[in-house]
C-alpha positions in Angstrom: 0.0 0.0 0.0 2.8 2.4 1.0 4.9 1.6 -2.4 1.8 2.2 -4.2 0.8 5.4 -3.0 4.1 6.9 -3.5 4.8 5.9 -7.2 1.0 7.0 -7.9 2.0 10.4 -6.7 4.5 10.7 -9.2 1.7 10.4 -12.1 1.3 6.7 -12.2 -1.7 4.9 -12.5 -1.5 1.3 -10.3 -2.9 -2.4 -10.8 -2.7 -4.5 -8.4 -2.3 -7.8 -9.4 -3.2 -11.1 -6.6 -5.7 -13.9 -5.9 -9.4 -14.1 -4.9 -9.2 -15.0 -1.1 -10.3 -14.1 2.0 -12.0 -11.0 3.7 -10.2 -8.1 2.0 -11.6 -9.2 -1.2 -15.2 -8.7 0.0 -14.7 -5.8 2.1 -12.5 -4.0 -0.9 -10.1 -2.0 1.4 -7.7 -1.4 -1.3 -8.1 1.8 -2.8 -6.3 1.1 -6.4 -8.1 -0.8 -9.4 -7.1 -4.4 -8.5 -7.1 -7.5 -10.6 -7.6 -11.0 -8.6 -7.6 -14.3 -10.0 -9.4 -16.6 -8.9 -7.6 -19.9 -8.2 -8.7 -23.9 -8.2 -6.2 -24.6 -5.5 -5.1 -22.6 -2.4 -1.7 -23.6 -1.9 1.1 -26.1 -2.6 2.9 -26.6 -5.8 -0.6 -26.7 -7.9 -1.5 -23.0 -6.4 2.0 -21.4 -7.3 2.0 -23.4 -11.0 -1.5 -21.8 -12.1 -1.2 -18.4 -10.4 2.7 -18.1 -12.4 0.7 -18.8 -15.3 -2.4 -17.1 -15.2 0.2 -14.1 -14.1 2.4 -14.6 -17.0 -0.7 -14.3 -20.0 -2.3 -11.7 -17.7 1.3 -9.5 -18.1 2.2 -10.4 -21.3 -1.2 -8.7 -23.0 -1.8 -6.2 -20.9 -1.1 -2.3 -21.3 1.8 -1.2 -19.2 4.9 0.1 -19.0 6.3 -1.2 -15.7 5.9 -4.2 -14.2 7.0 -5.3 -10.1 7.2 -8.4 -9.0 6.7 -8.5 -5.1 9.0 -11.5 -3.6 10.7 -14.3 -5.1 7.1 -15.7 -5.7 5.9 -13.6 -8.9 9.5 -12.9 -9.9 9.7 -16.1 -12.9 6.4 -14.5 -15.0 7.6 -10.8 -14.1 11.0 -11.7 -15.6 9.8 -13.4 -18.7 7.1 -11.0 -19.8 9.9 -7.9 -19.2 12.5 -9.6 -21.4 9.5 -11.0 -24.4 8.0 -7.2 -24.3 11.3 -5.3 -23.5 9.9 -3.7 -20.6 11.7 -2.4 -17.5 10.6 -4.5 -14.1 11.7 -3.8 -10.7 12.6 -6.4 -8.2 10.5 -5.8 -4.5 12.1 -8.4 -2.2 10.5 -7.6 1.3 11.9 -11.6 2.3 14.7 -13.7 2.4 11.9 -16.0 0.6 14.3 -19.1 0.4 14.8 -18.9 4.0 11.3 -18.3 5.6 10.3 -21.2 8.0 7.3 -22.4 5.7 10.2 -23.7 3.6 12.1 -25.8 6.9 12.5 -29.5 5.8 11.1 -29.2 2.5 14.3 -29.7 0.4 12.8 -30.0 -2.9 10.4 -27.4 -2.7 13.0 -25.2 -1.3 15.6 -25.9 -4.2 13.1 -25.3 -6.9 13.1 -21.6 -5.6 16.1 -21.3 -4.5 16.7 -22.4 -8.7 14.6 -19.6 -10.1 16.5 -17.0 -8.2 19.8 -17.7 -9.0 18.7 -18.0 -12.6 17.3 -15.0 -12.9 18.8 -12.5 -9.7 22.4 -12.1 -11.4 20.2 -10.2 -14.8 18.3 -7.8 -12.8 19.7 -4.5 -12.2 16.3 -2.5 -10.3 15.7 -4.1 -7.0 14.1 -3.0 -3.7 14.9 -4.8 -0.5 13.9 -4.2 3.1 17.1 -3.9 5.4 21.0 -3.8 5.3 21.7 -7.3 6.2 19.1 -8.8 3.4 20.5 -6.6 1.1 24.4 -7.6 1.9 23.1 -11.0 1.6 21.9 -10.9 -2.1 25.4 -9.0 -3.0 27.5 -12.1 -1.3 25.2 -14.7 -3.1 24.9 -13.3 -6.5 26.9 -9.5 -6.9 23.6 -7.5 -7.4 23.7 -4.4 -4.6 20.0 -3.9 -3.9 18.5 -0.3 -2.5 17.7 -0.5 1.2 14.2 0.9 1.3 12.8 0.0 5.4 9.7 -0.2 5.7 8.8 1.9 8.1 5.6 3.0 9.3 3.8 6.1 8.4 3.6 8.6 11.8 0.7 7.9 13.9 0.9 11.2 15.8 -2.3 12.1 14.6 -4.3 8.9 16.1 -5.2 9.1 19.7 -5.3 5.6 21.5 -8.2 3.8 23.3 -8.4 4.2 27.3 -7.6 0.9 29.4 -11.5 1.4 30.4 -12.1 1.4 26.8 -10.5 -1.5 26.2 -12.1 -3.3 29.1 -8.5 -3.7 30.9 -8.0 -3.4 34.2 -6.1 0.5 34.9 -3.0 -1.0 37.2 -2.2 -3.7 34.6 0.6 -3.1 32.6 -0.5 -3.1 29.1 1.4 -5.5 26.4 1.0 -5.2 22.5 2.3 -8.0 19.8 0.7 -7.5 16.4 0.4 -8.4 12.9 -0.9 -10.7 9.9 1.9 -12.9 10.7 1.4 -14.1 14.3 2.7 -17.4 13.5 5.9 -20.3 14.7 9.0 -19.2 16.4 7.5 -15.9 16.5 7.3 -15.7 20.7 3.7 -16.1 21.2 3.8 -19.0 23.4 6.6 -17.6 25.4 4.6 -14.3 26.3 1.3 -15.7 27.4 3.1 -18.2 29.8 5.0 -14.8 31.0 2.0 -13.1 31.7 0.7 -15.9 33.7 4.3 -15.7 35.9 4.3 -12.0 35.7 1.9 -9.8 38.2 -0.2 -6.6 37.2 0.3 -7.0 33.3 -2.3 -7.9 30.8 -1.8 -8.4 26.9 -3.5 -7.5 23.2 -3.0 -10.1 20.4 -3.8 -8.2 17.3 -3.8 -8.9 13.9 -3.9 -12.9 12.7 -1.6 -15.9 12.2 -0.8 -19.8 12.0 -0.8 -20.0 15.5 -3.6 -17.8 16.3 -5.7 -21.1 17.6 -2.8 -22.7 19.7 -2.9 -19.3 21.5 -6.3 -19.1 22.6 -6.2 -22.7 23.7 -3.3 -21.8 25.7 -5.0 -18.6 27.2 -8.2 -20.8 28.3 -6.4 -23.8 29.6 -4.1 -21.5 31.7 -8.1 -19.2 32.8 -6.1 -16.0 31.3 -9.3 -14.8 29.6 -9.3 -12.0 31.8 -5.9 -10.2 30.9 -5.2 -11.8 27.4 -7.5 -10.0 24.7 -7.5 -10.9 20.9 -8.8 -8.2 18.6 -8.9 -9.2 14.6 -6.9 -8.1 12.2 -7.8 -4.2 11.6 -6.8 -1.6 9.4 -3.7 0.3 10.3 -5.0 3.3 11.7 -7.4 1.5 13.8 -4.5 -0.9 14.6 -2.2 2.1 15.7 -4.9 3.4 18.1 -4.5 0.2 20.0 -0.7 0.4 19.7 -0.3 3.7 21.2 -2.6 2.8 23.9 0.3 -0.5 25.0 3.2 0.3 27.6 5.2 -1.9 25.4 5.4 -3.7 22.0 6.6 -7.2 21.9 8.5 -8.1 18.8 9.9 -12.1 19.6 10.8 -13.3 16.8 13.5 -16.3 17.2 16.9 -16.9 15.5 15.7 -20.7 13.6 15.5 -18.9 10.1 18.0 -16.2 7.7 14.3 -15.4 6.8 13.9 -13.8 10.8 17.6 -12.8 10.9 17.5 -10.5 8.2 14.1 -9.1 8.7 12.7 -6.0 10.5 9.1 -6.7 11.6 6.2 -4.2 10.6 5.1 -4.2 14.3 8.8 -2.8 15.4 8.3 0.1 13.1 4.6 0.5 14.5 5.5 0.7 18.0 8.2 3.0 16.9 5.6 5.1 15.3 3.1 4.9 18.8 6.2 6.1 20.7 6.2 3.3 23.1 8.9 0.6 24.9 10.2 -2.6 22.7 11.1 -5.4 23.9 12.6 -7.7 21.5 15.3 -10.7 20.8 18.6 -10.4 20.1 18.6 -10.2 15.9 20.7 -7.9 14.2 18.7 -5.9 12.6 16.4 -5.2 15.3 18.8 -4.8 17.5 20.6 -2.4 15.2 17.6 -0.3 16.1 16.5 -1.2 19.6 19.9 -0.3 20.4 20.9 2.3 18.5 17.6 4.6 19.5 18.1 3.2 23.0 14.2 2.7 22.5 13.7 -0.9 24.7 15.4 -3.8 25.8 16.6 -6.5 23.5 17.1 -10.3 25.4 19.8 -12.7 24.8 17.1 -15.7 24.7 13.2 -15.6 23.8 12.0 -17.1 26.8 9.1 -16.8 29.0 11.4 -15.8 32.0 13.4 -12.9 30.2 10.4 -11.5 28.6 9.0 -11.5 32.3 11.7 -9.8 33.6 12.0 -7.5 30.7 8.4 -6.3 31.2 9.2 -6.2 35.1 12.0 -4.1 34.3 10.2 -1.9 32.3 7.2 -1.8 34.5 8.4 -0.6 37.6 11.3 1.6 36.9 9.4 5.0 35.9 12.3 6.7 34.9 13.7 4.2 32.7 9.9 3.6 31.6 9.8 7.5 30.3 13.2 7.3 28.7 12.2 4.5 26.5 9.1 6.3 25.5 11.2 9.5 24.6 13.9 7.9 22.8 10.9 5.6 21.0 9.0 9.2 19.7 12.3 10.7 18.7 13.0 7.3 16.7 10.0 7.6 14.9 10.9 11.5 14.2 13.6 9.5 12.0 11.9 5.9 11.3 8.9 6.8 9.1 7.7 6.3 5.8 7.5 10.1 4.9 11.7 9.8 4.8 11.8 6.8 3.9 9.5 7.0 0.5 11.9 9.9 -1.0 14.1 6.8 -1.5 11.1 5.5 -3.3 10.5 8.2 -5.3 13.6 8.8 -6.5 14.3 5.4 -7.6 10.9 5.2 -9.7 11.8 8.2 -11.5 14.6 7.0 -13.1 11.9 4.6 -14.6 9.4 7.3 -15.7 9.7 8.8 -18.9 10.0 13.0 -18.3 6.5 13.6 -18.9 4.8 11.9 -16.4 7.4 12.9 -14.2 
């Protein structure tokens, strides 16, 4: 959404390209023209086979004059349709996609991707990538540099957040946030309801959606946390932030089993950035790169129930060093937001545009 609002202000007009699935689809919440196909299977080899080629026919007759491919997974048509209609086509890699967990133990499926990159990553010269490490990752495989564009949320000054009574939390309970579409494994979320239940006085929002979103609840009943464990659906991101600004601290676990993890920085780390609030986080570079550089939270050696319990502890009853993370967190996000950030954007695409749409 972000990409695509900034190239459309430079004169473009946008398609959105994807599958017919799910609750955005009904409810229409993107505000571009949008093209969906829909699709016999849902997932596995047989979804990615049709959607590649309903993608490739779809590109190859439509008007256009740039085409992005967005992750490793509608790069192959993208490729093909640039070099048959000698169009330019910018690589957006917001994933280390051969190294996300979904991909753990699958060997063959794993090598038929990892094949289509290095076939076709050493020929492209416009590519977009989403931090340092993911970036000096791509030059050691293959010698392509790739522009670092973060994505960093937009500021959420603007957006006031809900009250505790609001919320139906109780006023002396320390207030938790982890969010996202991607609650899912090895991502902390079992680890931080058991340290709720060891940890006095703290209570916790689950936000957003994800693989594990089930196991979680089950965990919450069986363990009679109902009353300090909430989980609100996914949301839009302005009704999301007003939740986020309303935490004492954002949680953002993610675990060191995948380059996928290591390389990444997490939407929700931006977002509680942009709310101005405490992180507490595991010990990854590039979210310690942040963490530590804006002295904004506390990063832990170990994602484990006990350190995030003592973390929050920390955090919790230490006022001073409470308001300190809070400052340093707003003047981050003074720095870490997408109004910087998208000049990068901008002036990438224009070296794409011809000079009178520019």
């Amino acid at each position: 959404m972000k990409m695509a609002e900034t190239v459309e202000k430079l004169g473009c007009e946008i398609l959105i390209i994807g599958r017919k699935r799910g609750g955005c689809c009904k409810k229409d919440l993107v505000p571009f023209p949008v093209k969906r196909f829909r699709m016999l299977f849902n997932r596995g080899f047989l979804f990615y086979a049709t959607f590649n080629l309903k993608l490739f026919f779809f590109l190859l007759f439509i008007k256009t004059d740039i085409l992005v491919a967005n992750d490793l997974d509608t790069l192959l048509p993208n490729f093909l349709v640039s070099r048959l209609r000698r169009l330019p086509m910018v690589y957006d890699s917001h994933e280390y996609f051969t190294g996300v967990p979904e991909l753990n133990g699958r060997p063959f499926v794993k090598g038929v991707w990892k094949l289509i990159e290095k076939s076709i990553f050493p020929h492209l010269n416009k590519i977009i990538t989403v931090s340092d490490s993911l970036a000096d990752q791509y030059e050691k495989e293959y010698g392509v540099r790739a522009l670092v564009v973060r994505n960093c949320s937009k500021s959420s000054q603007h957006l006031k957040g809900y009250s505790k009574k609001e919320m139906g939390i109780s006023e002396k309970d320390f207030l938790l946030i982890i969010q996202g579409s991607g609650i899912n494994a090895d991502k902390g979320g079992e680890e931080l309801i058991e340290a709720v239940r060891i940890t006095e006085n703290v209570s916790l929002l689950i936000v957003g959606s994800g693989d594990i979103l089930e196991d979680l609840k089950k965990m919450v009943t069986t363990m009679d946390l109902g009353s300090r464990v909430r989980f609100v659906p996914k949301l839009n991101w302005e009704e999301l932030m007003r939740y986020t600004r309303s935490a004492d601290a954002g949680m953002c676990l993610e675990k060191d089993t995948n380059l996928n993890y290591r390389f990444s920085i997490p939407n929700k780390l931006c977002d509680y950035i942009s709310a101005g609030i405490p992180v507490v986080a595991g010990n990854l570079p590039e979210i310690k790169k942040i963490v530590e550089g804006y002295r904004c939270g506390i990063i832990m050696p170990d994602i484990t129930s006990l350190n995030i319990s003592q973390a929050v502890i920390e955090i919790r009853d230490n006022d001073i060093l409470k308001d300190e993370l809070k400052r340093n967190s707003f003047d981050a996000s003074e720095e870490l937001n997408w109004e910087n950030e998208s000049l990068k954007v901008t002036s990438f695409y224009r070296t794409l545009l011809p000079c009178d749409v520019q």
